[in-house]
C-alpha positions in Angstrom: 222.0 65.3 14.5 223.5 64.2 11.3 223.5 60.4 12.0 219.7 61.3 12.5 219.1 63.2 9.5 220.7 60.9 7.1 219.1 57.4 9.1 215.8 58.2 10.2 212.4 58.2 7.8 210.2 61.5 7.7 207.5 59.4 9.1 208.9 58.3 11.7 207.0 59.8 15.0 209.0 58.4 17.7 212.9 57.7 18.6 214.4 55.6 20.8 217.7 56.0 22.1 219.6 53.7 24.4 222.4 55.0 26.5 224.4 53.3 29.4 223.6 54.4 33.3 226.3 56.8 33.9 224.7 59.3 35.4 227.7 62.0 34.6 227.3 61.5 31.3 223.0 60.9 30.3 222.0 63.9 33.2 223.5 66.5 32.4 221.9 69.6 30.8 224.1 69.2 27.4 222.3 65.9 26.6 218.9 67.7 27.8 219.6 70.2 25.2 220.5 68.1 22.4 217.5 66.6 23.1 215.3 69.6 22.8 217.3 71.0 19.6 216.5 67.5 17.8 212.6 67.6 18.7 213.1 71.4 17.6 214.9 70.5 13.8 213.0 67.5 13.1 209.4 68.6 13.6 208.2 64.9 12.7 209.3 63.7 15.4 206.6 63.9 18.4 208.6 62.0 20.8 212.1 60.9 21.8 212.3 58.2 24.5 215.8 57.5 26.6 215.8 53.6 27.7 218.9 53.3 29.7 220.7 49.6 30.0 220.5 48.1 33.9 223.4 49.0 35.7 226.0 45.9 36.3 224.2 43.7 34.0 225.6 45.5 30.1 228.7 45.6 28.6 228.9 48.1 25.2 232.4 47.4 23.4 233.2 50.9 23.5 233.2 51.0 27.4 236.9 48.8 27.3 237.9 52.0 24.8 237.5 54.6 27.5 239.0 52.8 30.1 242.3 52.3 28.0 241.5 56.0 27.3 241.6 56.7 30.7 244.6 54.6 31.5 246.8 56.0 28.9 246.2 59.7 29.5 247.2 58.9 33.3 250.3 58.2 31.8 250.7 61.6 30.2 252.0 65.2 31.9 250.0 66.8 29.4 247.8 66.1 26.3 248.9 66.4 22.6 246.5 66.9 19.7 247.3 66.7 16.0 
């Protein structure tokens, strides 16, 4: 909500966002209720549009990232945080 806050104009009327097709991840209830809290906060906005990229045919940078995520954390017994 902050990336929002501090990037988008009062005027605006209408957002956009683009995710990727994982299903997992876009349908869940979490990102249903983020939606609603953001229509709720910024009361300019009237409506907030999810375009999803077509399945097999996109490659976002950060999708290498989660794989070597992935990778490293099969690796581990348990996980460490600092």
């Amino acid at each position: 909500m902050l990336y929002i806050e501090n990037n988008i104009a009062k005027t605006m009327k209408n957002l956009i966002l683009w995710s990727d097709s994982c299903g997992g991840q876009n349908g869940n209830i979490k990102i249903v209720l983020m939606l609603k809290c953001i229509l709720e906060h910024f009361t300019h906005l009237e409506t907030i549009r999810v375009r999803f990229l077509v399945l097999g045919h996109s490659f976002l940078p950060n999708d290498s990232d989660f794989g070597d995520v992935e990778c490293a954390l099969k690796k581990l017994s348990k996980l460490v945080f600092f």
